[in-house]
C-alpha positions in Angstrom: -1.4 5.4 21.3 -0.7 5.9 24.7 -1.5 9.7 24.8 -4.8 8.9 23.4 -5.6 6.3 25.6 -4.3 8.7 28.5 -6.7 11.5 27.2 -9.8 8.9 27.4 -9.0 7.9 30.9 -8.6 11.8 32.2 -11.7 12.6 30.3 -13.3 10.0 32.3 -12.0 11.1 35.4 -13.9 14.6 34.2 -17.1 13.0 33.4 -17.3 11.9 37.2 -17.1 15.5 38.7 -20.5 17.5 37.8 -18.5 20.9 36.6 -20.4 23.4 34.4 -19.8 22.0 30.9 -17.8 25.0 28.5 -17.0 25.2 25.3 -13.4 24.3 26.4 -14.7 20.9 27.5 -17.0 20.3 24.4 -14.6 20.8 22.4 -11.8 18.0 24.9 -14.6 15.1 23.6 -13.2 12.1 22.4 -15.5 10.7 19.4 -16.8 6.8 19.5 -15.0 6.0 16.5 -11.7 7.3 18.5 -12.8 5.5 21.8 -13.7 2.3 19.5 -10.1 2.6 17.9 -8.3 2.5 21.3 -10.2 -1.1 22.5 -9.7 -2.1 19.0 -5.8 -1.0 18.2 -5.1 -3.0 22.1 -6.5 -6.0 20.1 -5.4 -5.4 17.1 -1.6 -5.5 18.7 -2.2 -8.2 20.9 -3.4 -10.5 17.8 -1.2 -9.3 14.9 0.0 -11.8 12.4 3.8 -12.9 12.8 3.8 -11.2 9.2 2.6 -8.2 9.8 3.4 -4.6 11.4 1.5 -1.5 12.3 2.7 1.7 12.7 1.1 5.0 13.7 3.0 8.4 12.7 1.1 9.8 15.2 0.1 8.3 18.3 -3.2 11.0 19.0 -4.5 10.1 15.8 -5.5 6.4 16.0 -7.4 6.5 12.4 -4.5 6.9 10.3 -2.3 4.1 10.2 0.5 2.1 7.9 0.4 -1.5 7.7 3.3 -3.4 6.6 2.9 -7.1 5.6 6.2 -9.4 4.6 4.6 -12.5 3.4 6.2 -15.4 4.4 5.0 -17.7 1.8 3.2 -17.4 -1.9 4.4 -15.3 -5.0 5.0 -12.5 -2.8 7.2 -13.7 -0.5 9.7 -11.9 1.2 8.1 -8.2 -0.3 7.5 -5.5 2.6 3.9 -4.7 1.0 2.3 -1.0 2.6 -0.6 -0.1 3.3 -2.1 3.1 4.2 -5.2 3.2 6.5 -7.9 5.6 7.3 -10.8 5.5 9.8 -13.5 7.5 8.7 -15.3 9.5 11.5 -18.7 6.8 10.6 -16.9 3.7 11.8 -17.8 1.1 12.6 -20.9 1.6 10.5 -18.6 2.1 7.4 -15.4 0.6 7.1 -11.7 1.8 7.2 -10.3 3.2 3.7 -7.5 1.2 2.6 -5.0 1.8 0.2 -1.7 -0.1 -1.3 1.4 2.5 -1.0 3.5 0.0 -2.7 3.4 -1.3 -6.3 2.2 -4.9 -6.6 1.7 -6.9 -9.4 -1.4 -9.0 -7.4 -4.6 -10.0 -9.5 -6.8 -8.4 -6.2 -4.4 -5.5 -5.7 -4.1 -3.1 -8.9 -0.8 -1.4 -9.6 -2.2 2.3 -8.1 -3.0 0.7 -5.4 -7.1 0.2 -5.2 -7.7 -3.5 -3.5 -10.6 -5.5 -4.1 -11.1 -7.6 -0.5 -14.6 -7.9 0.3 -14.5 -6.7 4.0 -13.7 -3.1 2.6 -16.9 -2.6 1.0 -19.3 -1.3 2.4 -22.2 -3.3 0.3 -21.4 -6.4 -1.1 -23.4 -9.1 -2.6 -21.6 -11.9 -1.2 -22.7 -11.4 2.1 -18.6 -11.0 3.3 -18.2 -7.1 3.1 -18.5 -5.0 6.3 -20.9 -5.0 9.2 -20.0 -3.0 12.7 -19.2 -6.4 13.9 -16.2 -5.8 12.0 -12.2 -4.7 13.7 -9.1 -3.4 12.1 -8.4 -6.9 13.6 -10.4 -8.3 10.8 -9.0 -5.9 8.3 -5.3 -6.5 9.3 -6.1 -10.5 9.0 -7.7 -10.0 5.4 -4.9 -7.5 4.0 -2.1 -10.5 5.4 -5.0 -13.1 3.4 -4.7 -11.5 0.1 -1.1 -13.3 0.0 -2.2 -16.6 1.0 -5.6 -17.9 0.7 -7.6 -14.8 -0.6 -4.8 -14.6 -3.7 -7.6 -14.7 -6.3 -7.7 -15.5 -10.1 -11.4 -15.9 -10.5 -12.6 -12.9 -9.5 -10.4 -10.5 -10.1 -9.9 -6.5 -9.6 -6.2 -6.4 -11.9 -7.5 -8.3 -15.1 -4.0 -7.7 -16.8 -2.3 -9.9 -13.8 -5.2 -12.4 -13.7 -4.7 -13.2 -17.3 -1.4 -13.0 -17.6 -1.1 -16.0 -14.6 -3.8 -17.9 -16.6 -1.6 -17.8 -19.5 2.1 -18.3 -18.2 2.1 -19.3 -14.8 6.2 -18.6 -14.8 6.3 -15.3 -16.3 3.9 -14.7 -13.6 5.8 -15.9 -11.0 9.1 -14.0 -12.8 6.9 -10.5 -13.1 6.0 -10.6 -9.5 9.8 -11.2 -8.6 10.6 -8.6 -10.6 8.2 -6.1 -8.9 9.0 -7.7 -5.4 13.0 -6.7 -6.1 11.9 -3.0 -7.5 9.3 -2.1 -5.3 9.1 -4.1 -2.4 11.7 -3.8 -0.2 
């Protein structure tokens, strides 16, 4: 994160001297999403959940990142749950792609991993999905909700686990164990 950081300010520093642009320096230019993702990692890491973690495998690329969340309290807790994320070069007018690495057995989350959390989607009819108000702040904060108070029944993405809650609210609990102590940790 540093490096990129770094790489803004210099090319900063560059903008202020009135050198012949080349190709050379066209091609140095540092997109909005990147200089969006720099404000918004700062944050993003100054505001993180006590249950959650981010990790970039490379610091110069800002718009690929793994989330890890540990819930603390709900069926899930005590699973390391990861998530993959992906900044498309259209933020903020799209939002990030997000995708569970780990296999969950979550009424919101299915089991390869596709989420349903209305901030993700680009159009939604409830009024909640994403605007370019939006953060990875935001997105962090709703991943770490879909354990707590966005853990939803009603609506649900993984019918199979939705049912399967509605109809024996202790296998439930026992399944999710059981995929907590598999795949979770």
């Amino acid at each position: 994160m540093l490096t990129l950081a770094s790489k803004l300010k210099r090319d900063d520093g560059l903008k202020g001297s009135w050198t012949a642009v080349t190709a050379s320096d066209s091609t140095r230019r540092v997109s909005v999403r990147d200089e969006l993702l720099v404000k918004e990692v700062a944050e993003l890491e100054a505001n993180l959940p006590c249950t959650c973690k981010v990790h970039f495998p490379d610091p110069n690329k800002l718009h690929c990142f793994q989330l890890t969340v540990t819930p603390d309290e709900g069926y899930c807790q005590g699973g390391k749950f990861q998530f993959e994320t992906e900044v498309p070069d259209a933020y903020n007018m799209v939002p990030p792609k997000v995708k569970c690495l780990t296999k969950i057995w979550h009424p919101t989350v299915t089991e390869t991993g596709e989420i349903c959390l209305s901030l993700l989607r680009e159009h939604s009819m409830d009024g909640t999905g994403w605007a370019p108000t939006r953060t990875l702040k935001d997105v962090v904060w709703g991943l770490n909700s879909l354990f707590t108070d966005l853990l939803n029944f009603d609506n649900p993405l993984n019918i199979e686990a939705a049912k399967h809650h509605l109809q024996d609210k202790e296998d439930f609990r026992n399944k999710v164990d059981d995929y907590n102590k598999r795949y979770a940790r």
